[in-house]
VEXDREN-2710 file (C-alpha; in Angstrom, 1 decimal):
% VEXDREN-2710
k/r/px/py/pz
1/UNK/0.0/0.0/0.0
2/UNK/2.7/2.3/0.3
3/UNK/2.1/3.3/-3.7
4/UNK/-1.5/4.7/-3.2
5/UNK/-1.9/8.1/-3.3
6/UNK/-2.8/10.1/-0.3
7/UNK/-6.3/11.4/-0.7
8/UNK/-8.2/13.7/2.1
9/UNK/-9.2/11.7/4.5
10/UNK/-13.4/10.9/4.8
11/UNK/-15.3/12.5/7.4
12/UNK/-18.7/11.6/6.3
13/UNK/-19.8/8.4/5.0
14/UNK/-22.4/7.5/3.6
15/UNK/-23.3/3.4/3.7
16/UNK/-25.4/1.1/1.3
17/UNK/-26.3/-2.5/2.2
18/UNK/-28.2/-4.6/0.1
19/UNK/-31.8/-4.7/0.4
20/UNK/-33.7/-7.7/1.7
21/UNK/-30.0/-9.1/3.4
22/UNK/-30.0/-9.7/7.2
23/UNK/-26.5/-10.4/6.4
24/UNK/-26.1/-7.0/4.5
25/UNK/-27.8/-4.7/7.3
26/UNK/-26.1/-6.8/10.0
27/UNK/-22.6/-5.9/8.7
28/UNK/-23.7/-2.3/8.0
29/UNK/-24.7/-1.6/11.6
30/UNK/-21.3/-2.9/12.7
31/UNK/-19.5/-1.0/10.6
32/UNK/-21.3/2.3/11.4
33/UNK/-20.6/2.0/15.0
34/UNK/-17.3/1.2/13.8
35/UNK/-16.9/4.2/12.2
36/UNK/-19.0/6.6/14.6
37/UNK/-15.8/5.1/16.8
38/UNK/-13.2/6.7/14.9
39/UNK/-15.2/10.1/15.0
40/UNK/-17.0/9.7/11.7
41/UNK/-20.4/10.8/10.5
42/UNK/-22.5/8.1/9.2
43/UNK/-25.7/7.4/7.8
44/UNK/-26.9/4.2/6.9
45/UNK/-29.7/3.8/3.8
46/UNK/-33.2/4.0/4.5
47/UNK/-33.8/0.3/3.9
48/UNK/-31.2/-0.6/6.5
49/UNK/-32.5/1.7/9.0
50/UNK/-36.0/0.3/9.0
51/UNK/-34.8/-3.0/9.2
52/UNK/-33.1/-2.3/12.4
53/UNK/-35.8/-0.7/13.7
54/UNK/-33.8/2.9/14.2
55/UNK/-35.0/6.3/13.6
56/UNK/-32.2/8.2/12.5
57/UNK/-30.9/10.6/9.4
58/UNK/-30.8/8.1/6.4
59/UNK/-28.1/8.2/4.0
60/UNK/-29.5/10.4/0.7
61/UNK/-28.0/9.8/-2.8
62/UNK/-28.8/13.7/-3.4
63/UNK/-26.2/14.8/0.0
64/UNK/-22.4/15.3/-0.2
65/UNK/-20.2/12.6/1.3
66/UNK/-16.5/11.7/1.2
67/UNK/-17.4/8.5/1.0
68/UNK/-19.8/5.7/0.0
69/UNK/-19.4/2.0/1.2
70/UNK/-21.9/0.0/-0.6
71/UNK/-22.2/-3.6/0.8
72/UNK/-24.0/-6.4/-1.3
73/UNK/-23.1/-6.8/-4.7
74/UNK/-22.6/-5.3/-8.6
75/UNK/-26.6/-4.2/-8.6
76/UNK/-26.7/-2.6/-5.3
77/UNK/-23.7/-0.8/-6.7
78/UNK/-25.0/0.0/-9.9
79/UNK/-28.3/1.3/-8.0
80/UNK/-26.2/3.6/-6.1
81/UNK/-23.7/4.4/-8.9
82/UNK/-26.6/5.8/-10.8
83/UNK/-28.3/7.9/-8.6
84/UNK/-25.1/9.4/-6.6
85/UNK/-23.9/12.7/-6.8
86/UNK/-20.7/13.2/-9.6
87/UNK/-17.0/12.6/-7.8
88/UNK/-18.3/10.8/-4.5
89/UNK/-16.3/7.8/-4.2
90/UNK/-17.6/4.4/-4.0
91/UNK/-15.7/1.8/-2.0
92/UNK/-18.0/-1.6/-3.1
93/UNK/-18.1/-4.7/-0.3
94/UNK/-18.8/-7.7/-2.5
95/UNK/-21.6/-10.3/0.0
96/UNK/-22.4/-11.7/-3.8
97/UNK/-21.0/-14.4/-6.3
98/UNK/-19.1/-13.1/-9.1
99/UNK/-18.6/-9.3/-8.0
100/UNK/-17.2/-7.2/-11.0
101/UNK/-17.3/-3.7/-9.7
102/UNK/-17.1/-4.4/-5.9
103/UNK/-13.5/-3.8/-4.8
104/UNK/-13.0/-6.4/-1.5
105/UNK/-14.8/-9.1/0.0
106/UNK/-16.3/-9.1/3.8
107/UNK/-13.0/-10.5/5.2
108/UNK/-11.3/-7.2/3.4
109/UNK/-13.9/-5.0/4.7
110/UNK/-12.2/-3.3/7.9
111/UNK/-8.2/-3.7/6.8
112/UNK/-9.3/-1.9/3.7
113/UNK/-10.7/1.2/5.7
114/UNK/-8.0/1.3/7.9
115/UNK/-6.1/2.6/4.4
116/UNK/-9.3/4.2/3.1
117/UNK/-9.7/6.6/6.7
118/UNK/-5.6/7.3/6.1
119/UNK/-6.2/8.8/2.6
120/UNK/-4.0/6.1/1.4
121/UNK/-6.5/5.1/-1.8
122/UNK/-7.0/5.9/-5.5
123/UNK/-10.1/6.0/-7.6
124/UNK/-10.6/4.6/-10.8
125/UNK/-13.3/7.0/-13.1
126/UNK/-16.1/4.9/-15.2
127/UNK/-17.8/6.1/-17.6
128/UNK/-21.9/7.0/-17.7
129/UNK/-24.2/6.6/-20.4
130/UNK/-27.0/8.9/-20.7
131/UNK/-29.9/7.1/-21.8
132/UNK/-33.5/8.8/-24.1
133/UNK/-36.4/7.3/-25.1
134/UNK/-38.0/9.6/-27.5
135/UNK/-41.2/9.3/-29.4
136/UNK/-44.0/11.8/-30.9
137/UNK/-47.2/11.1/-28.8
138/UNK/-45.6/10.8/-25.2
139/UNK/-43.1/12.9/-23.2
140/UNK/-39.5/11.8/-23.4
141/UNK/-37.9/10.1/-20.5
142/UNK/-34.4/10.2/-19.4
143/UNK/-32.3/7.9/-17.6
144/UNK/-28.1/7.1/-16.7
145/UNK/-26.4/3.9/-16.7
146/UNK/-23.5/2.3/-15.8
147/UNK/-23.6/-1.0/-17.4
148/UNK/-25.5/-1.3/-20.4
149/UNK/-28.8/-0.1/-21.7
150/UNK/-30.8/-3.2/-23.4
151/UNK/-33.8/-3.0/-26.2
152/UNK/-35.2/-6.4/-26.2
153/UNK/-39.0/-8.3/-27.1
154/UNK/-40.7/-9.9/-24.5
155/UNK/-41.2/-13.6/-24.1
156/UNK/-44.4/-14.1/-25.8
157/UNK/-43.1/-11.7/-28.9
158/UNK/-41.7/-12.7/-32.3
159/UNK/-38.5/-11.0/-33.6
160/UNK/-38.2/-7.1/-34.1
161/UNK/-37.0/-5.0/-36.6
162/UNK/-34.5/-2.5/-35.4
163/UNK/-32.4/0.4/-37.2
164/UNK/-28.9/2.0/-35.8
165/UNK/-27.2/4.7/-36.5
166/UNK/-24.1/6.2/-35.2
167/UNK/-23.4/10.0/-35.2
168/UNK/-26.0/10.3/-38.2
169/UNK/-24.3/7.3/-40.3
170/UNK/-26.7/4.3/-40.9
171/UNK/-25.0/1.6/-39.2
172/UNK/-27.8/-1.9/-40.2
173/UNK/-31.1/-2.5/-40.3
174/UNK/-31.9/-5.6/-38.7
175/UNK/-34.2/-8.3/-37.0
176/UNK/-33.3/-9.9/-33.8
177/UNK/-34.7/-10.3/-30.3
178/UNK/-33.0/-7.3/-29.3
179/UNK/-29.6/-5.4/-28.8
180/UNK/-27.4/-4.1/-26.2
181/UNK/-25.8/-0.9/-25.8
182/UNK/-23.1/-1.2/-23.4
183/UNK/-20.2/0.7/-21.5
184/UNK/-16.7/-0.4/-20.8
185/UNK/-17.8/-1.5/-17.8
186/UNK/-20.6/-3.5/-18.5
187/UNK/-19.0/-5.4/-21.2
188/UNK/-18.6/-8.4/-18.7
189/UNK/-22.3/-8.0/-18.0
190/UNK/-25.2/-8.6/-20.1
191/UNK/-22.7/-8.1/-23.5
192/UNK/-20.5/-11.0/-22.1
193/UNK/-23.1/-13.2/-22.5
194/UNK/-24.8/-12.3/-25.1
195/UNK/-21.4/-12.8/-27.6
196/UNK/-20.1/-9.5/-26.9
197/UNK/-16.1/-8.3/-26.7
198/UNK/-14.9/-8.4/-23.1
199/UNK/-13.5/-4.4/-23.1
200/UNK/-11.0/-2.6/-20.4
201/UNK/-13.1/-0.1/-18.5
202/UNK/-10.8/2.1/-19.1
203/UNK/-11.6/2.4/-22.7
204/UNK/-13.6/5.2/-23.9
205/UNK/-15.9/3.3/-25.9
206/UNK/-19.4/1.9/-26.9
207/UNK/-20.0/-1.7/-27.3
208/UNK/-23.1/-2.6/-29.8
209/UNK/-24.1/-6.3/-29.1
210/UNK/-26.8/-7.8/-31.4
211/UNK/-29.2/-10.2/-29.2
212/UNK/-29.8/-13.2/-31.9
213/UNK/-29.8/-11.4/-34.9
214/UNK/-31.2/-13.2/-37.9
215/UNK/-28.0/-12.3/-40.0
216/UNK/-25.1/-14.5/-38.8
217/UNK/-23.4/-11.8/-40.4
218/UNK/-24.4/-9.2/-38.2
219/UNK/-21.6/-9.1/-35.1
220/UNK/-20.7/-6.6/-32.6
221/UNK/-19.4/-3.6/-33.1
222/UNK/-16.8/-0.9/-30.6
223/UNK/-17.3/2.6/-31.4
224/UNK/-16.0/5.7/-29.6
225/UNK/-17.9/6.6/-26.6
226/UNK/-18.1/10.0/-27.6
227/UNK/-20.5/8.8/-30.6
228/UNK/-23.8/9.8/-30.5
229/UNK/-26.2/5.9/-31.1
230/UNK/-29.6/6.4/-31.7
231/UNK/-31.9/3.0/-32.3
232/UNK/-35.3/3.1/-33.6
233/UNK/-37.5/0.4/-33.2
234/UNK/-39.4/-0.5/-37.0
235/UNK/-41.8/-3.2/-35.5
236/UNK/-45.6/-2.6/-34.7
237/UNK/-47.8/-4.4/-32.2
238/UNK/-44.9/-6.9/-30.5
239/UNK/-44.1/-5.9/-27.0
240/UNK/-40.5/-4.4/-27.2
241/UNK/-39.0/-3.3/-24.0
242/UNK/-36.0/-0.6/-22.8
243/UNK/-34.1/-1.7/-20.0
244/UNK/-31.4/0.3/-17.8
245/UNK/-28.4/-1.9/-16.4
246/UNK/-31.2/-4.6/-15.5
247/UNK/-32.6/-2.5/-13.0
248/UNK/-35.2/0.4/-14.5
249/UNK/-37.6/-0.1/-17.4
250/UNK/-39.8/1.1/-19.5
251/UNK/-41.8/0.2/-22.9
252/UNK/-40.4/1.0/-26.1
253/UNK/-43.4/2.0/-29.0
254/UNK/-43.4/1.3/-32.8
255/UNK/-41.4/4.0/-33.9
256/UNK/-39.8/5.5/-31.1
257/UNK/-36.0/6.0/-30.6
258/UNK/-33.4/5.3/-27.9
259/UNK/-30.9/7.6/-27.7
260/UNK/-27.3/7.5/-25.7
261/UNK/-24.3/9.7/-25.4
262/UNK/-21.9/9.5/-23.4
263/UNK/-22.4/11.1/-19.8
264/UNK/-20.4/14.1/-18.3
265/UNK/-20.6/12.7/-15.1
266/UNK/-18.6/9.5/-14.0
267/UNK/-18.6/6.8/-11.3
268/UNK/-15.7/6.9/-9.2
269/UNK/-14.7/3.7/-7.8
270/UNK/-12.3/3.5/-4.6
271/UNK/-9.3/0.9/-5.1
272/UNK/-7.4/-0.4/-2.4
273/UNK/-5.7/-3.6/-4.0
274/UNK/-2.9/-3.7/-6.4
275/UNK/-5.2/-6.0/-8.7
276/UNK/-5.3/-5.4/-12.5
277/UNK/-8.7/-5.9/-14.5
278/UNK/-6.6/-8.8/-15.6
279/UNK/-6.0/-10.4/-12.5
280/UNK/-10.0/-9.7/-11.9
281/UNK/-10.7/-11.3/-15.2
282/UNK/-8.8/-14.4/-14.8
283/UNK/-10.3/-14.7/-11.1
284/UNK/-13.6/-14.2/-12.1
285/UNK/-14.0/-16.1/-15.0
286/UNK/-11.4/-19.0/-14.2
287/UNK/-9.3/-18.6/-17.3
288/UNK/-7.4/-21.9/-17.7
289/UNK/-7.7/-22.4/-13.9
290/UNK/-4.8/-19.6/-13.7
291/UNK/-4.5/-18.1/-10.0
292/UNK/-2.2/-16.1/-8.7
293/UNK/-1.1/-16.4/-4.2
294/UNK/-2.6/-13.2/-4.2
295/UNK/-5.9/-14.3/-6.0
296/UNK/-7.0/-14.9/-2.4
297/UNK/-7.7/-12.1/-1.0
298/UNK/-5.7/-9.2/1.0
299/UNK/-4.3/-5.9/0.4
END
């Protein structure tokens, strides 16, 4: 640890546990009165605090903090990531499975904010999508993602007809059950699965992922992330859907057009470890049963 950066040192923290987890608002009440120890201010979410049975000043993703810790997994993150204020970092507690965006594990949890309550971090800055669905006979409504927003037919529907273009250029016309429009970062979410290029965060780019297209020919495609990707949906009376990083929704209508560009604001991510997406990668996904002695955890 003696690389990291020195950083000012948090004096009000904000914490985030998983809803529906005793085991999430369990560790969040310890760590609070952890914290309140060391002379912090902390305020715990709304869930968490009515699970306890507390009446106290709940944690508001609209307030200034020096700090978020956000215990549970990649979508309580993303929930949070979304609807925090710009340049607030986010240390993520991984209680979950696979756990891309979440920095350390429970066992990490209190060595890691020894460091964190020094200064002694760095952040890592992902990018934001901002999302519009646009269409003549209804108002347009806006939304912000951090993994990936998805245009995709419901069960019961047959394929759909879809058009893209980037920055004004007609990219394809097309008929699939869907597509994906996803961020650096959520190229090892839905994209991954779907077919789609595993990209570094890092990257400033767009990933384009096809659901099932009818053309074999029809792949994925990486443009800039400054691009401007607009979709219009070419299929009447099918049940099409708009979906934000899994999490938000809303129906998309014959004729109507998604819009994204790239987002001023960013997600900044607290790291403590000297991992690499690499070493996350090959953890994660078990490349080749690879591992590394520091695979296992620590700082």
């Amino acid at each position: 640890m003696s690389g990291k950066p020195r950083r000012r040192k948090p004096r009000r923290v904000g914490v985030v546990a998983k809803r529906s987890s005793h085991e999430a608002a369990g560790t969040a009440a310890e760590l609070a009165e952890w914290l309140r120890g060391r002379g912090l201010e902390v305020f715990l979410d709304g869930s968490t605090l009515a699970a306890l049975g507390r009446d106290e000043a709940a944690f508001s993703p609209a307030a200034a903090y020096d700090l978020v810790v956000v215990l549970g997994g990649d979508g309580t993150l993303l929930s949070v990531a979304r609807a925090l204020e710009p340049g607030i970092p986010i240390l993520g507690v991984n209680l979950g499975n696979l756990g891309f965006l979440t920095e350390i594990g429970r066992a990490e949890l209190y060595p890691a904010l020894v460091h964190v309550l020094a200064g002694r971090f760095r952040t890592e800055a992902r990018s934001l999508f901002d999302v519009e669905r646009r269409g003549d006979s209804r108002a347009t409504e806006r939304f912000r993602v951090l993994n990936d927003a998805v245009i995709t037919k419901s069960a019961l529907s047959r394929i759909i007809d879809l058009t893209m273009e980037v920055d004004g250029h007609l990219i394809a016309r097309y008929r699939s059950d869907g597509l994906i429009i996803s961020t650096p970062t959520g190229s090892t979410a839905y994209n991954l699965s779907a077919g789609g290029p595993i990209v570094n965060p890092l990257l400033p780019v767009a990933v384009l992922t096809p659901i099932c297209p009818h053309a074999l020919s029809l792949r994925p495609i990486v443009v800039p992330g400054s691009s401007r990707i607009q979709v219009t949906l070419e299929t009447d009376r099918e049940e099409v859907f708009l979906t934000l990083d899994g999490q938000e929704g809303t129906e998309l209508r014959y004729h109507e057009t998604v819009a994204v560009t790239q987002s001023a604001a960013a997600v900044h991510l607290v790291k403590v470890r000297d991992r690499s997406f690499y070493d996350n990668l090959r953890e994660k996904l078990r490349w080749g049963g690879l591992t590394r002695p520091d695979d296992e955890g620590g700082l």
